[in-house]
LUMLO-860567 format. One record per atom (N, C-alpha, C): x, y, z; residue in one letter. Coordinates in steps of 0.2 Angstrom, whole numbers, plus 2048, in hexadecimal, padded with zeros to 3 digits. Each point is the difference from the previous one (the first is absolute). Layout:
N
XYZA...
//
This chain:
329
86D8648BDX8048007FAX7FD8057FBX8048047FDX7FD8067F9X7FE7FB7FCX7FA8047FEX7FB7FD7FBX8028027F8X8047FA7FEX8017FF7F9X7FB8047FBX8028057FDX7FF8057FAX7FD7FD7FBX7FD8027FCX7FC7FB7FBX8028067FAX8037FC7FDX8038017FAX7FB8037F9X8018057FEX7FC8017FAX7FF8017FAX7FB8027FCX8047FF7F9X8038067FDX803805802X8078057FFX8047FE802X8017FB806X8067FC801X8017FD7FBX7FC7FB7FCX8027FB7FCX8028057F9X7FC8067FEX8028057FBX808801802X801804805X805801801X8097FC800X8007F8802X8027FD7FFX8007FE7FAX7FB7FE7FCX8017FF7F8X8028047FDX7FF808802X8038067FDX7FB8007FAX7FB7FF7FFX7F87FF7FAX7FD806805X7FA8047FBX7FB804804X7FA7FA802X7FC802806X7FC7FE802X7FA7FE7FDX7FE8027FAX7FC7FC7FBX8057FA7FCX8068017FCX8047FB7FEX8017FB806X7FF801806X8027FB806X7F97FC800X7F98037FFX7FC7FD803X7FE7F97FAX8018027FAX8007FE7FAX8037F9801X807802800X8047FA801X7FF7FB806X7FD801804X7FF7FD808X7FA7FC7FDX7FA8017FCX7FC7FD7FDX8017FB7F9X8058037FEX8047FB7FCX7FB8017F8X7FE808801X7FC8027FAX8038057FAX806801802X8018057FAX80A800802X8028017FDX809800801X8047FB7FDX8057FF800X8037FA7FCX8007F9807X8017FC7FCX8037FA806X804801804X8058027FFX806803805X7FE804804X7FB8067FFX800804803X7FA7FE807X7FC7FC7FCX7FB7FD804X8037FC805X8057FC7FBX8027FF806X803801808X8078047FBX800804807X7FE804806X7FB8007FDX7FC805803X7FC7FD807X7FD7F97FBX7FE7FD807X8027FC806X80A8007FDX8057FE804X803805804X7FF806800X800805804X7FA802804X7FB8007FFX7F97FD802X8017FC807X8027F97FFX8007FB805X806802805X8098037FDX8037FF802X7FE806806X7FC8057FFX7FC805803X7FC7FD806X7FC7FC7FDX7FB7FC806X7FB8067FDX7FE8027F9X7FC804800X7FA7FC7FEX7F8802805X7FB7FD7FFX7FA8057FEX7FC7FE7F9X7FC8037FEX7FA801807X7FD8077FFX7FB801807X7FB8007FBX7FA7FC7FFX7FB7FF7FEX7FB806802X7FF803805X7FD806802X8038077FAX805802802X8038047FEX8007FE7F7X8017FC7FFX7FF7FE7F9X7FA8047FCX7FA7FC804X7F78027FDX801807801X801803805X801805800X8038047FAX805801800X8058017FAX7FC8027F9X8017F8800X7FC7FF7FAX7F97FF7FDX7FC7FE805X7FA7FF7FFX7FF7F9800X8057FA801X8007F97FFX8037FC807X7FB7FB801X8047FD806X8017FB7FEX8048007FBX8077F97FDX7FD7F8801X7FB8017FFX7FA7F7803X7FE7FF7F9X8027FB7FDX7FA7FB7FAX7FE7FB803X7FB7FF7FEX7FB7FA800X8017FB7FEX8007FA804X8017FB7FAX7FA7FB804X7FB7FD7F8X7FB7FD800X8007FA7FDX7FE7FA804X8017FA7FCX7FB7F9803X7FF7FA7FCX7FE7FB803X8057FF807X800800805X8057FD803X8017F9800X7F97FC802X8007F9800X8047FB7FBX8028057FAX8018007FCX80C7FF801X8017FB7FFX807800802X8068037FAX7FD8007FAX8058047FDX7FE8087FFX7FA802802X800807802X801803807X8037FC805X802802804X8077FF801X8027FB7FBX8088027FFX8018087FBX7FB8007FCX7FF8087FCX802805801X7FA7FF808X801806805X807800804X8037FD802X8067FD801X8048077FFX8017FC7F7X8058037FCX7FD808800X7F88027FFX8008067FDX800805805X8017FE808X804802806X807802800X8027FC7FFX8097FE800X8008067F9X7FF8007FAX8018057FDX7FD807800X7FA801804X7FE808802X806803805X8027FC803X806802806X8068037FBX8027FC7FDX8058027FDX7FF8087FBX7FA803800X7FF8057FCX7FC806807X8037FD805X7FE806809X7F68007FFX8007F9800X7F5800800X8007F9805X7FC803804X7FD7FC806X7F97FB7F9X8007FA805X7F77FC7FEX7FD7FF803X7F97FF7FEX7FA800806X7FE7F97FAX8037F9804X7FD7FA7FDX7F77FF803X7FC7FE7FCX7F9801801X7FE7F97FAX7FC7FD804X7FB7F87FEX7F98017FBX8028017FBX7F87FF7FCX7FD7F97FFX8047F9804X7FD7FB801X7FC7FE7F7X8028017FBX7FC7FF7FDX7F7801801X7FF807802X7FA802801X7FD8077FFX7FE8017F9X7FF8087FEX7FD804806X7FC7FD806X7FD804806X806800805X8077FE800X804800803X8068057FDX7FF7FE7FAX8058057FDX7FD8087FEX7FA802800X7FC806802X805803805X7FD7FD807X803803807X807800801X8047FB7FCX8088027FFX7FF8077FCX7FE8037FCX8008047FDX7FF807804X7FA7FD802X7FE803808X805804802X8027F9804X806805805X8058027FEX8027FE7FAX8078037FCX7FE8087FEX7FA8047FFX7FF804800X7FE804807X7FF7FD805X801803807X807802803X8047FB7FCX806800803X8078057FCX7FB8017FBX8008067F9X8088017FFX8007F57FDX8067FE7FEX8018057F9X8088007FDX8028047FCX7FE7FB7FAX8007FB7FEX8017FC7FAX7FB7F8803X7FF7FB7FBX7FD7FA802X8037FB7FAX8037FC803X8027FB7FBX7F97FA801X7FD7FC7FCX7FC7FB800X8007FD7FDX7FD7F9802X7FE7F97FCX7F97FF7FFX7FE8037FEX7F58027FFX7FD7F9801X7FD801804X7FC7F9801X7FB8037FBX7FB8077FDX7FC8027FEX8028057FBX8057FF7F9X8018087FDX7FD8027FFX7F98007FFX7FD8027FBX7FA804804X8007FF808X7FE803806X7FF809801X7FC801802X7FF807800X802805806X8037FA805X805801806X804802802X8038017F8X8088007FEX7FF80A7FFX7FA8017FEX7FE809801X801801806X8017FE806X800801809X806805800X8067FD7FCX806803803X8008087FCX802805802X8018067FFX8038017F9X7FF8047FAX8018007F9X809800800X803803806X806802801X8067FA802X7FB7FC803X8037F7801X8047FD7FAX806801801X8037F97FCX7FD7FA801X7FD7FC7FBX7FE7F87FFX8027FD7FBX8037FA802X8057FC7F9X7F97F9805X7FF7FD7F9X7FD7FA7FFX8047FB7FEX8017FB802X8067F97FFX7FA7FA7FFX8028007F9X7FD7FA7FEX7FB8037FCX7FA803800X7F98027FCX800805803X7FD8067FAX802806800X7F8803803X800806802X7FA804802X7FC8037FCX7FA7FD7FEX7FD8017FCX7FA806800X800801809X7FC805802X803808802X8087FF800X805804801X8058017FBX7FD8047FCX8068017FCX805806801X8057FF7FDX807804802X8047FB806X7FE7FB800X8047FC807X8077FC7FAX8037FE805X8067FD7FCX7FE7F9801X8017FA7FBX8007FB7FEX8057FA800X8027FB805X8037FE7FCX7FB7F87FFX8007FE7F9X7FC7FB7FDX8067FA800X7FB7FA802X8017F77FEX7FD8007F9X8067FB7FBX7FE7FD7FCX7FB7FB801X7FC800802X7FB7F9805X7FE7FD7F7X7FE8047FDX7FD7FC7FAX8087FB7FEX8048027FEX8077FC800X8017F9803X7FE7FF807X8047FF805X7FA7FA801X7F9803801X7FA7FB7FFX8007FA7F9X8008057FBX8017FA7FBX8047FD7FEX8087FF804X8067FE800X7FD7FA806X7FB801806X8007F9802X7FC7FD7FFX7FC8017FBX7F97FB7FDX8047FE7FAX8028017FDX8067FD7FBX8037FA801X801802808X8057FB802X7FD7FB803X7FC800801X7F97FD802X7FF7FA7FCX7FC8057F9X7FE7FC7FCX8047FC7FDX807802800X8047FB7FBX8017FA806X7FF7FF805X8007F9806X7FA7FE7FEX7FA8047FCX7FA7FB800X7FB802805X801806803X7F9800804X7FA8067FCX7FC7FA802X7FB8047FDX7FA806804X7FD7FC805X7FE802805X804805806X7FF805802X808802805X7F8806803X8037FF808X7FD805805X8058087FEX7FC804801X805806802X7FE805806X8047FE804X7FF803807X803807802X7FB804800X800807801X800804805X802805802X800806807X7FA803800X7FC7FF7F9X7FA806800X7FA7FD806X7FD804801X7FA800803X7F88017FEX7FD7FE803X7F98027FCX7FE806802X805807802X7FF8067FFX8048037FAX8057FB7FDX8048047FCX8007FB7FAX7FC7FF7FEX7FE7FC7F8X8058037FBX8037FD7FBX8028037FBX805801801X8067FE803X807801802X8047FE7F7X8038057FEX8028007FDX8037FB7FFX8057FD802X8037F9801X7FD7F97FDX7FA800804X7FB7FC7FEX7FC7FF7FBX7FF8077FFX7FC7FE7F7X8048017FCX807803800X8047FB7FCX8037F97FFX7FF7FD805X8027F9802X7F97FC7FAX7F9805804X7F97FB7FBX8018027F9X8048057FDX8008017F9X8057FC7FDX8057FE802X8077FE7FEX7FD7F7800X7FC7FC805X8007FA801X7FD7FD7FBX7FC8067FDX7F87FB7FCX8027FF7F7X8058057FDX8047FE7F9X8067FA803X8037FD807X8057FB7FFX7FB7FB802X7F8800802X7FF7FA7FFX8007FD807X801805805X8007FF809X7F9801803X7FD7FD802X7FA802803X804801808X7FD808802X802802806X7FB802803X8027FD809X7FA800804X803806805X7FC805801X803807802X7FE7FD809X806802804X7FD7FE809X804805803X7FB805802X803806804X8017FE808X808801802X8007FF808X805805800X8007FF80AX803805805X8088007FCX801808803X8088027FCX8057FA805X7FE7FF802X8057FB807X8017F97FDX8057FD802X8017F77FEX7FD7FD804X7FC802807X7FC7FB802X7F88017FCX7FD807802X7FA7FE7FBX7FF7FD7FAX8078047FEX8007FC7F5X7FF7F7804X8047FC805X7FE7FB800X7FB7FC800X7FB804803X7FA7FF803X7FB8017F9X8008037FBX7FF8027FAX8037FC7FBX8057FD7FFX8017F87FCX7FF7FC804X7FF7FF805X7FD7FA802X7F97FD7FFX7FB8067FCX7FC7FF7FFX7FF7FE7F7X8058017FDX8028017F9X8027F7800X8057FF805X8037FA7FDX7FC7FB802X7FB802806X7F97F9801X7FD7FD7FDX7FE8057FAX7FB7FF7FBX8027FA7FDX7FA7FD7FDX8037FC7FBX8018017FAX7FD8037FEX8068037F9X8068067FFX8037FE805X805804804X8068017FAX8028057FFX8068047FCX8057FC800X8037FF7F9X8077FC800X806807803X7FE8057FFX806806803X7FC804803X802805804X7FF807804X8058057FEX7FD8027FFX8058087FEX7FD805803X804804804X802804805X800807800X7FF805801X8018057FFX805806806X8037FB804X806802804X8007F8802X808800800X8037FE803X7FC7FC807X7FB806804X8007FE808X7F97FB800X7FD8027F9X7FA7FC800X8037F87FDX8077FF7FDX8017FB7FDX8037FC805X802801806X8037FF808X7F87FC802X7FC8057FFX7FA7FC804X7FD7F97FCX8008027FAX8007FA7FDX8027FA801X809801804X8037FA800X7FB7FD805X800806806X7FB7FC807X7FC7FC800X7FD8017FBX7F77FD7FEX8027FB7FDX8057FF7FBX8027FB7FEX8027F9804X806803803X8017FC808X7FC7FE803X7FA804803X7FC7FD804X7FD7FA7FCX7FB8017FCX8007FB7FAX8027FC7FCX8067FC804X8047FE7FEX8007FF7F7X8028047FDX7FF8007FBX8078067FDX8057FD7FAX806800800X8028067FCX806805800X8028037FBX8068027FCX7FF7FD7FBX7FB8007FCX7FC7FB7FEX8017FA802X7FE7F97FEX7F98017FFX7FC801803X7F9801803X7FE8077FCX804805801X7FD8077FEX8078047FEX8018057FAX804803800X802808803X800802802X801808803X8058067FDX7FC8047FDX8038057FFX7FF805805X806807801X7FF805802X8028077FDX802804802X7FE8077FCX806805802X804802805X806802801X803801804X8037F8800X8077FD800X804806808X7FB7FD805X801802806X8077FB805X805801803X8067FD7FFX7FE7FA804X7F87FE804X8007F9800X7FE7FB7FBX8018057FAX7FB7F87FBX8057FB7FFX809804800X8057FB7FEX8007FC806X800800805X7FE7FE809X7FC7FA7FFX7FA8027FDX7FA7F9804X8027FB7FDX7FB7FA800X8037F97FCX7F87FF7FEX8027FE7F8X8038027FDX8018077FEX8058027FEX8048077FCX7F98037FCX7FD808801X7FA8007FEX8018057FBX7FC7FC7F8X8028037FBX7FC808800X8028057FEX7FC806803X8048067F9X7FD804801X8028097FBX804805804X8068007FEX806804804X7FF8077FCX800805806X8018077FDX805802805X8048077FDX806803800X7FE805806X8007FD806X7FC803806X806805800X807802800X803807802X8008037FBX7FC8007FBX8018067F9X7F8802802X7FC7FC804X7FB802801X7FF805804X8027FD806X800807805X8048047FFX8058007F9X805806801X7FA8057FBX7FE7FD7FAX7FC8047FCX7FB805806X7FC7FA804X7FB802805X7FF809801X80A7FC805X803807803X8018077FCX8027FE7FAX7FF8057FBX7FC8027FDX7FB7FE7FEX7F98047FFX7FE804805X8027FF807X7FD803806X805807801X8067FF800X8048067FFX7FE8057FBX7FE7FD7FAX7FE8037F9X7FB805802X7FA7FD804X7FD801801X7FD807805X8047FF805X805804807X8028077FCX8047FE7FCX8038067FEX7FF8017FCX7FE7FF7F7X7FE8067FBX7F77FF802X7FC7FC805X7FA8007FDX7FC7FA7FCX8047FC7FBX7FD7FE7FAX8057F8801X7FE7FD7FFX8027F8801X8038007F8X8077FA800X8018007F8X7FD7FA7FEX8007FE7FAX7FB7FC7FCX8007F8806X7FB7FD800X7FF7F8802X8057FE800X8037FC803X8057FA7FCX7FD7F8805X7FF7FE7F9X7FF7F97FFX8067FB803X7FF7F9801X8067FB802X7FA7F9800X8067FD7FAX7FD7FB7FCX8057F9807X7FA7FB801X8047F9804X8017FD7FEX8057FB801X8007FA7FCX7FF7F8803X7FF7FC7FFX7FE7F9802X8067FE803X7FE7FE806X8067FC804X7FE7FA801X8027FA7FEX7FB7F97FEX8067FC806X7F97FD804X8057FD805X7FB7F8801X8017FC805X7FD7F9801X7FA801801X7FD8047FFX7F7801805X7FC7FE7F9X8037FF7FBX7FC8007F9X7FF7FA7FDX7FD7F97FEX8027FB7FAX7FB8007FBX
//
């Protein structure tokens, strides 16, 4: 049988009747009106036209690969990665998902190899921002940081959590139940001290009147289990836990369970963003909801920004709000 022709991109110019810079633009979904973008990618598919990643680097000097860097164990940053896949697609960029485990010596060597692999741009969730590992990638690398910004890479693009906001919305809500005493269980490590997160959580506790007992565990729902189970044995064991994901507030429930001890009768649970099992488990886990598609789209947009003039536009912030469910009395 003759071997099917592989369509190219002056085919797709051609057809759209756009020059072949106006063609390439709109196939990336980066410069053109919507109409045009769109049609363009509809002539695109109706084509069977398939970007040649070879040919591309070549071209341009870019092999159309970002990076994306996250806790995996971690369950709403690997729905993150999900989304922040599903969205580089739609803008003609492949991903290279990669596990920083919550570990600054593991997110080095992601860095590592994102640099051997001399991806074009790096979307991240920093286990360590303030890391000097974040210097590994080439000065000509796109990097947007999601969630806390890059303290040792400036010029990166930014997008920040309200975390002050959204921490002292659930000790608020704490204290007005009356608890005084409350665990806060954290992703950090005893390589990565000072997670911003967390000393805002010890600054905001000590004016409401909460004595907070800091217990660092695995980004995973089984370790965090293994790490409150040692919290709720004690005998002067926490009226609440407060969470710093969602997947650590999953393991809480474990530990709870195994020790027969109730929630929230026994112990109240909070968690931190409102991952689509909190509404699921039993009881309904009260947690901090953030606007996860404004986030990946901002993400995508500082990375384009960045792509193409050079220069990332200002941070943008995204403040959460309390979503109060049965996990709390």
């Amino acid at each position: 049988m003759p071997r099917e022709t592989r369509r190219t991109l002056q085919d797709v110019a051609d057809a759209a009747g756009l020059s072949l810079a106006a063609t390439s633009y709109a196939l990336r979904g980066t410069r053109g009106s919507a109409a045009t973008i769109e049609r363009v990618q509809a002539v695109a598919s109706e084509l069977g036209y398939r970007v040649d990643p070879i040919a591309r680097a070549l071209a341009s000097g870019r092999t159309g690969t970002v990076g994306i860097s996250g806790s995996l164990r971690d369950l709403w940053q690997q729905d993150l990665s999900v989304m922040l896949t599903r969205a580089l697609r739609t803008v003609d960029r492949d991903a290279s998902i990669a596990d920083a485990d919550a570990d600054p010596d593991a997110e080095r060597r992601v860095l590592e190899r994102f640099a051997t692999q001399r991806v074009d741009g790096v979307l991240a969730s920093p286990v360590d921002p303030s890391a000097e590992h974040w210097r590994l990638l080439d000065p000509s690398t796109a990097v947007v940081a999601i969630g806390d910004a890059l303290t040792a890479r400036p010029g990166s693009g930014a997008v920040l959590f309200d975390n002050r906001y959204g921490i002292e919305a659930v000790l608020e809500h704490l204290r007005a139940r009356g608890h005084r005493r409350v665990a806060l269980l954290t992703p950090s490590l005893p390589t990565t001290p000072g997670r911003p997160s967390e000393l805002l959580a010890v600054e905001l506790a000590a004016p409401l009147g909460i004595e907070l007992v800091v217990v660092p565990a695995p980004a995973g729902p089984a370790g965090a289990a293994t790490a409150a189970a040692g919290v709720l044995e004690a005998p002067d064991r926490p009226s609440a836990v407060f969470c710093l994901s969602d997947s650590l507030a999953f393991g809480v429930y474990r530990a709870a369970a195994g020790l027969r001890l109730r929630v929230p009768g026994d112990v109240s649970v909070v968690g931190f963003d409102d991952h689509q099992l909190a509404a699921l488990v039993a009881p309904g886990l009260t947690t901090v909801s953030w606007d996860e598609d404004a986030i990946v789209a901002a993400a995508v947009e500082q990375l384009l920004a960045l792509q193409e003039h050079g220069r990332a536009p200002e941070p943008v912030t995204f403040r959460p709000h309390l979503v109060v469910r049965r996990s709390t009395r």
